[in-house]
N, C-alpha and C positions, 0 to 999 in steps of 0.2 A: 504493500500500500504506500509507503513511504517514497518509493523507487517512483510511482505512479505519479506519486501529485508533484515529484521533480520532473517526472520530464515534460510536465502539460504547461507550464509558464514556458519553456523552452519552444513548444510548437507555438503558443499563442502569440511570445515575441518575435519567434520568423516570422509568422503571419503577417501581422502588422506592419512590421519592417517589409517585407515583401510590397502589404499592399500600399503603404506611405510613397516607397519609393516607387512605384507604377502610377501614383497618383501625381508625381510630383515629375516624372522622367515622359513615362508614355500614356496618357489617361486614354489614350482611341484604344488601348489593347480592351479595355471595355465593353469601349462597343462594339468591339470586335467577336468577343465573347457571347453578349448578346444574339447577335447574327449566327453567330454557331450554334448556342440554344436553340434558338427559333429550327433551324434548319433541320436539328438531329430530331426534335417532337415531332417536326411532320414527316421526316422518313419514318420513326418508330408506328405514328397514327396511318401511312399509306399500308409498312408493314401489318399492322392487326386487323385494321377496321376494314378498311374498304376490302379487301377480299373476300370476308365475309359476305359483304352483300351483294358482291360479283358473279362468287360460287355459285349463291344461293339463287340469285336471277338463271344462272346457265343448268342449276339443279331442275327449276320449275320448267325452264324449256325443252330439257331434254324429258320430263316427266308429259309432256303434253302441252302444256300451259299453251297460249297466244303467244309468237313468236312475236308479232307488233307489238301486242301490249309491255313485252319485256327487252326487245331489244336495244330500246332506245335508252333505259338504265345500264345495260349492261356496255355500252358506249360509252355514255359518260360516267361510269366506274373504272373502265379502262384508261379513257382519258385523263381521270383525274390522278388514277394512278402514276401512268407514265409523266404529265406535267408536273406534278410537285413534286415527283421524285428526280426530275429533270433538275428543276429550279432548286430544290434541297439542295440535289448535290453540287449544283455550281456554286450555291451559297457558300457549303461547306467547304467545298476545294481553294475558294475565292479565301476564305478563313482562315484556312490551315496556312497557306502560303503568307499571307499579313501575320500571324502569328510565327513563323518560321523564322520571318525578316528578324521580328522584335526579337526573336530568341536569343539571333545572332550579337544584334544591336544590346540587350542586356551583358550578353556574355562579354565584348570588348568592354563595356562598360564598367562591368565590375574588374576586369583586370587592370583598367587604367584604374579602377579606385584602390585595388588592393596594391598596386605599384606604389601610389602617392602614398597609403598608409604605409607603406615598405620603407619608401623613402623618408619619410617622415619621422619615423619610428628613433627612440633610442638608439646611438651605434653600437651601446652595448649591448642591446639586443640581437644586434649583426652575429655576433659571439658565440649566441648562447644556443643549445644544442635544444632544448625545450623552445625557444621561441621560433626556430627555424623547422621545426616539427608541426609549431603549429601554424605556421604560414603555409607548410606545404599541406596541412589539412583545411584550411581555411582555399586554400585554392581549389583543392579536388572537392572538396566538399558543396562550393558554389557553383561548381562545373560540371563536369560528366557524373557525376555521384548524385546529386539532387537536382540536376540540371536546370538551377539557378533559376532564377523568378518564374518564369513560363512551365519549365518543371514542376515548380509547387502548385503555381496556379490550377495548372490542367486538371490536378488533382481535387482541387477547390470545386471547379467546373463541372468535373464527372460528376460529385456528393450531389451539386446540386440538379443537375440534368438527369440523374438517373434518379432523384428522391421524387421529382416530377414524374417521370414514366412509371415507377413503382404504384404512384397515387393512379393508376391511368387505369393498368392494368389489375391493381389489387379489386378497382370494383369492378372490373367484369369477370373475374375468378368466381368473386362471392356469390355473383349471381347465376355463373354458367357453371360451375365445377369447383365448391367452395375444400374439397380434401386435397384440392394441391398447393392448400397454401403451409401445412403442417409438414408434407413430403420436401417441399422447396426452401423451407426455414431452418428442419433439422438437418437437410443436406448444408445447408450455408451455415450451419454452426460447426459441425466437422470441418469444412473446408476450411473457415474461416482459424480455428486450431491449428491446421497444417499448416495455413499461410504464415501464424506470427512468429511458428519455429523457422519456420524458411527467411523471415527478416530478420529474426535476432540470428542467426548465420551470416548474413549479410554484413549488419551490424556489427558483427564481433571482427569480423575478418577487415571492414573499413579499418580501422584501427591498426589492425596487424599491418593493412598494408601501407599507411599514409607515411612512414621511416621508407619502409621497401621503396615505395615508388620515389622517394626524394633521391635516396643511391643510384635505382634502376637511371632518373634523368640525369645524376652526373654522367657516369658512365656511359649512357647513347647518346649525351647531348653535347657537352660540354668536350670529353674526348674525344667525338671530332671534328672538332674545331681548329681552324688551320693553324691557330698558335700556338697549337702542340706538337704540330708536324714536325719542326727540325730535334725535340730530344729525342721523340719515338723513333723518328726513321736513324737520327746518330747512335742511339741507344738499343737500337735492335728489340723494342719494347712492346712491338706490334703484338705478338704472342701473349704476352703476360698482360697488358691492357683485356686481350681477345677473353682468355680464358677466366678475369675477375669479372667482367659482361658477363660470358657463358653462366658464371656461379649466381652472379645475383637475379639473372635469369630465369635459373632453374628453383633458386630460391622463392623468386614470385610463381612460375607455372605451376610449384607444390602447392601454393597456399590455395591458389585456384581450382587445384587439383580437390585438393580435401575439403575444399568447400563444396564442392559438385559432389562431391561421394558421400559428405555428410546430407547434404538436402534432397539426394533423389529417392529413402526411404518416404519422405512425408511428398514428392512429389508424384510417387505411383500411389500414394495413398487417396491426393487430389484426385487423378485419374479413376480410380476402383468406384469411390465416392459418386462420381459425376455418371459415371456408366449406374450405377446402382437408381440414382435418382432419375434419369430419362428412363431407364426400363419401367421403373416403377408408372410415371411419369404416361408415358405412351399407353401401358395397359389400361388404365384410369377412362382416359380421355377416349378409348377404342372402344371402352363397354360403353360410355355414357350412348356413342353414336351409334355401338351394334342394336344397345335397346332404345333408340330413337328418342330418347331422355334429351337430344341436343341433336340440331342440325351439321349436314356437312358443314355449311358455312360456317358454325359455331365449333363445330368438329376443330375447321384451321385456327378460327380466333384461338380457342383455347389452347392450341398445340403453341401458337405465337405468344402470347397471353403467357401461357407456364414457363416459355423460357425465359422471355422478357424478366418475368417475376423473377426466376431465379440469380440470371444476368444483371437487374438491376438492384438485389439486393446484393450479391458479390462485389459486386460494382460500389456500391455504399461502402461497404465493409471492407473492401481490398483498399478502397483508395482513401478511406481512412489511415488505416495503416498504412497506407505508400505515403500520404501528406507527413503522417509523424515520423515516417523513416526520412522524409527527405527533408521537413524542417530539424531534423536532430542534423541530418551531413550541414544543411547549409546554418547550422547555428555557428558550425566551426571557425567562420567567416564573421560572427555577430564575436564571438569570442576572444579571435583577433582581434579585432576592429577595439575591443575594452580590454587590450591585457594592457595591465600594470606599467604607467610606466618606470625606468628604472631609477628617472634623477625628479626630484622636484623643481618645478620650473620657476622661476620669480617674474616680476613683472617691473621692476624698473627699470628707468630709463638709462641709457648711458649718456654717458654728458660728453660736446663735444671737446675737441683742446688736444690737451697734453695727457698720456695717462701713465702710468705709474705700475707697477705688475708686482708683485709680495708674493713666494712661496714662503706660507709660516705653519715649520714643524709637519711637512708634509712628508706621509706616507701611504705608502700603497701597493694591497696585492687586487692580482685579478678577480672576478669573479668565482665561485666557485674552486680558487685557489688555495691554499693553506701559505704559500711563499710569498712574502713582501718580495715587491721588485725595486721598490723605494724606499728609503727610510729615514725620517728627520730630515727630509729638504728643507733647507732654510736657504732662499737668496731673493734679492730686492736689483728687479730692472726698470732703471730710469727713462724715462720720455728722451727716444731719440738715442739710445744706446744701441752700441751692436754687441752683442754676444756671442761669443762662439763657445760650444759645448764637444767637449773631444769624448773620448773613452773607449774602451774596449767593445766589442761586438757584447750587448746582453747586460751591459752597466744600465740599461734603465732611460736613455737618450729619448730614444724616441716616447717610449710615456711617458718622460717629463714632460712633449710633448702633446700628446693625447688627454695628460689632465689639463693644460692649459686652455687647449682649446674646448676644453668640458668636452671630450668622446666618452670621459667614464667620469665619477667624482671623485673625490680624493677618499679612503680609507679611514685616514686621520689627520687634523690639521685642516689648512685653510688657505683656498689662493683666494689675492686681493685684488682687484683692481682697483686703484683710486680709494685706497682702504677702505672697499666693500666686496663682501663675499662675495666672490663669482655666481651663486648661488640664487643672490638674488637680484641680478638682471635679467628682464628678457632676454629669452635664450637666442629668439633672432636677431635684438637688437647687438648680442654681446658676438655671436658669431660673424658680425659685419667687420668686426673689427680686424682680424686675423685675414691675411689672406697667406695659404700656405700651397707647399709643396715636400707631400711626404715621396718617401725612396721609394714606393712603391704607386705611385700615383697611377690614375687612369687616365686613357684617350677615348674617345666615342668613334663609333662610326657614322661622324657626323663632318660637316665642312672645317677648313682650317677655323674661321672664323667663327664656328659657333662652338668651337673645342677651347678657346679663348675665350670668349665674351660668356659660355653656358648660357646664352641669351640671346629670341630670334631677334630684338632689338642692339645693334652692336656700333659703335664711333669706329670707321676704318680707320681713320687717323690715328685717335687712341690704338689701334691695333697695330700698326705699321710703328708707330713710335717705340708697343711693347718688343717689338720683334727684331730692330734695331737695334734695343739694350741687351736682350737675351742673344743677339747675333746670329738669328736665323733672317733675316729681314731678305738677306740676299737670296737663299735657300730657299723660301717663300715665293720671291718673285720667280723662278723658275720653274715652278710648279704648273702645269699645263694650264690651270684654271685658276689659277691665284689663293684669293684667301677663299675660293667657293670650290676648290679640288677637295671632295671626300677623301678623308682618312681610312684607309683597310677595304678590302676587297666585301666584309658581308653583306651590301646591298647593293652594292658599284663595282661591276668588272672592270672599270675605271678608276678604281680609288685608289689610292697612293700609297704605298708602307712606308713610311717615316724610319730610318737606321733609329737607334737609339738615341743616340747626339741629339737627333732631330727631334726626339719627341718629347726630350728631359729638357730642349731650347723653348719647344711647344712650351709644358708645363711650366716654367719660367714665364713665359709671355702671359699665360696664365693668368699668374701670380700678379704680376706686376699691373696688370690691365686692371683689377680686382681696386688698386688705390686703394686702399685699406693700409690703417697709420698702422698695424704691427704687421711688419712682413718677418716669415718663416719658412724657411729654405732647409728640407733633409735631406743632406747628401746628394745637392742639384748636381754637382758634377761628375755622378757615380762611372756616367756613359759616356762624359766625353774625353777627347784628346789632349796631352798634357798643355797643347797652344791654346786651343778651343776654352781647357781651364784655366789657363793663367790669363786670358783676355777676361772671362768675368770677374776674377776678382782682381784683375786691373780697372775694372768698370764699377767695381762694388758697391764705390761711394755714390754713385753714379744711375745706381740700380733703385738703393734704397732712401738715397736721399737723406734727409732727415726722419728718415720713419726710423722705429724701434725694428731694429733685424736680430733675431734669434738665426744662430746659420750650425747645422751638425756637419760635421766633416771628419773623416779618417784623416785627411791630408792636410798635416797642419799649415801648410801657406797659408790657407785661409784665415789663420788665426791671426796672422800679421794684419789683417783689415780690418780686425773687429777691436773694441774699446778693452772690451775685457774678455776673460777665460775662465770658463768653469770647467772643470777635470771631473767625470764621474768614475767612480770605482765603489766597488762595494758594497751596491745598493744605495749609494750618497755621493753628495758634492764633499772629496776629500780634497781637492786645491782651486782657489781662487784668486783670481790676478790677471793683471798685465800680460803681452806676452815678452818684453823682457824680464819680468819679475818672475815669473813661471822657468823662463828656459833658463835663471841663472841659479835657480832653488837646487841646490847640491842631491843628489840620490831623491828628487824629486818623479814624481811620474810623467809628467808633463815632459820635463826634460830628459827624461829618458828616452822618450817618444819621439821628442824632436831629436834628437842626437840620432837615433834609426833612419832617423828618414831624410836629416841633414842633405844627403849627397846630393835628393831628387831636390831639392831647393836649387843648389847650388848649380845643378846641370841645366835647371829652366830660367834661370838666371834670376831668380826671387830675390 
């Protein structure tokens, strides 16, 4: 009972949500609906009624009756048969296809909404193995599993088009052949039995598969994808890719498998069931007409008339249960849409000017970690500083990043801007501030210019000017089609693959186009050439202007450009300084570092 009254808010809020959103996206699906009722009552009323009194005309004619007196009924019974069931069905067909459209039309619909909610979403949600479980249920769930608003509805529609023929048919049972409403009720209570085991199978195995099927799309989707092509084919990997496909493969066609073997005991039982009820069914309705108790024409109504009854109450009852199985899949999607978010958001303003950055007493491990990656950060960046952060692969560089820009919060402790928790600014107004580029940044397969601007609004000037500083400007202009040459080959057998150089020069233009007063640079010049790097941070000053530049680098040159220098090891900032103060610190780390790598200074003429 308990289990029962949870899941009924569950169907009654997809409901709602369903029908809010059709009311508010496509209200014609309506009347469309409408038009469909109308249609299916008069096929079902051409189906029972008129036959009857078709038969029964061509009964009395062939009995003797006046061929004049009857044949002009039996004309226009045939004709009314054939015209409504003409126009029915052109309504219906007319119906089905307007509703096919909307289907489509819902289904992009909701993927662009579940995109936005994606993108929207926490980054630390990006993370976590639960919220990516339930994005991939929240998709399959609104999609081919409860086939998303026009799915639910249909089902909506049946309850109520067949609650209507039920009413149609129930009174002329009572009146022509009232024992087949006890044969057709207790057969629809069995059936009805077999059907809820056969959805909670369903049911159980959605579940089982909504992880399966997130793996099954890396592996078909994502592997092959051409920018895997050069490890696999160097790495001879094609085999080992092939054969973890084959596994998770096989891993889905079991679960499919044992689902089909679990459900087809109660479906020969439907079957047994349904054969039992029509024998029953037919005997009935054969004596009524052997002993003349009912006419032929009454004969067919009733044969029509019983199935009807039994079809339209299956129909009640199955699509009952089909409604609640497919608002439970597409709740998965309602559920998303409210998980939790991870930070709490504030709502003040930032102020324009100068601003000021406080790491105090920060620490921090990941989510679901047990290991700080941070600990007891303490540093204070001034308005218009450059920083450079060196350290070892795994000292914690980049989160110090990632907390700055709030992608997670901090553990313990507290960043400041303008001595106010990060916490409590608008989260969009505080993320305008930063414009960044991390070491693993992304390109689109979109134009030069809108991989710059992320915006179809874009100043080409401002773009040419970014591209000049980051020194692709030249590189650009050679591009067949300028700043409007697509990026990558997946939409455009015309699109351009950018070398490396090219696309960390991209990301850089980026950045800089963004004018945003903190700029932050991770490891921008991983991919380029030792000339290509010493022109940018010959440009540095140049780049960033008077903005506050946070810059990570292996390659201490760059450190020669920046105000100060923080050294991370150990989980924390253990040196701070200049970089003469740093490189003269005896058995210091910093100047360990630079002494290693001295030579490459001295060869690029630093």
């Amino acid at each position: 009972m308990r289990k029962k009254e949870k899941q009924q808010p569950v169907v009654g809020e997809t409901l709602r949500f369903m029908l809010k959103t059709v009311r508010k996206e496509k209200p014609s699906l309506f009347f469309v609906y409408a038009l469909q009722f109308v249609a299916q009552i008069a096929l079902h009323t051409v189906g029972i009624l008129l036959p009857k009194f078709l038969i029964d005309e061509l009964v009395l004619i062939i009995g003797g009756a006046p061929v004049e007196e009857h044949l002009t009924k039996v004309i226009l019974f045939a004709a009314l048969i054939l015209g409504i069931s003409l126009v029915a069905n052109l309504l219906n067909a007319l119906s089905h296809h307007i509703i096919d459209v909307i289907r489509e039309w819902f289904n992009q619909y909701f993927e662009v909404e579940l995109s936005k909610h994606t993108m929207s979403m926490d980054f630390e949600h990006t993370e976590n193995p639960e919220a990516l479980d339930k994005i991939a249920k929240a998709k399959d769930g609104m999609s081919w599993y409860s086939g998303g608003v026009v799915g639910v509805l249909d089902q909506l529609f049946n309850i109520t088009m067949n609650i209507a023929v039920l009413c149609g048919v129930t009174v002329i049972i009572i009146i022509t052949c009232p024992l087949l409403l006890p044969v057709q009720i207790i057969s629809l209570l069995l059936i009805t039995l077999l059907n809820a085991k056969i959805n909670k199978i369903e049911e159980e195995d959605f579940l089982k598969l909504s992880k399966m099927n997130r793996v099954w799309g890396y592996m078909f989707y994502q592997l092959s994808d051409f920018r895997y092509g050069k490890d696999i084919r160097l790495y001879n990997s094609a085999d080992m890719m092939c054969e973890k496909a084959d596994t998770f493969a096989d891993k889905q066609i079991g679960i499919w498998r044992s689902q089909q073997r679990t459900m087809r005991p109660f479906g020969l039982g439907k079957d047994g069931v349904n054969a039992l009820r029509d024998g029953i069914s037919y005997f009935y309705i054969g004596y009524l007409a052997v002993t003349k108790a009912i006419s032929i024409g009454d004969f067919s109504m009733c044969v029509s008339s019983a199935a009807s009854l039994y079809w339209s109450l299956f129909n009640i009852v199955s699509s009952v249960q089909e409604l609640r199985k497919r608002c439970r899949y597409a709740h998965r999607y309602l559920e998303f849409t409210a998980y939790p978010a991870a930070m709490t958001k504030g709502s003040k303003p930032v102020s324009k000017g100068e601003h000021t950055i406080e790491f105090s007493h920060v620490s921090f491990k990941y989510p679901r970690s047990e290991n700080y990656v941070l600990r007891d950060v303490n540093i204070k960046i001034r308005s218009g500083e450059h920083l450079s952060i060196v350290g070892l692969n795994g000292a914690g560089k980049t989160t110090f990043i990632k907390l700055l820009c709030r992608l997670y919060d901090v553990t313990e402790g507290e960043i400041l801007i303008d001595g106010v928790n990060i916490k409590e600014y608008s989260d969009e107004e505080y993320r305008r501030l930063f414009a960044v580029v991390f070491q693993d940044f992304q390109l689109f397969a979109f134009s030069l210019r809108e991989n710059i601007a992320l915006s179809e609004e874009a100043d080409d000037s401002r773009i040419e000017e970014t591209l000049k500083l980051s020194g692709f400007y030249e590189g650009a202009q050679k591009l067949e089609h300028g700043l409007d040459t697509t990026l990558f080959k997946s939409f455009d057998e015309k699109g351009t693959e950018l070398s490396g150089g090219q696309q960390q020069k991209t990301a850089i233009s980026r950045a800089l186009y963004r004018n945003a007063p903190i700029v932050i640079l991770d490891e921008p010049t991983a991919a380029l050439d030792p000339v290509a790097e010493y022109d940018i941070y010959r440009q540095f000053n140049t780049l960033v202007g008077g903005k506050t530049a946070i810059y990570i680098s292996h390659r201490l040159s760059s450190c020669k450009f920046c105000d100060k220098i923080a050294v991370f090891a150990e989980d924390t900032i253990k040196e701070y300084g200049t970089h003469d103060e740093l490189a003269e610190r005896s058995g210091g780390i910093y100047a360990e570092m630079f002494k290693a790598q001295a030579q490459y200074y001295v060869d690029c003429g630093v």
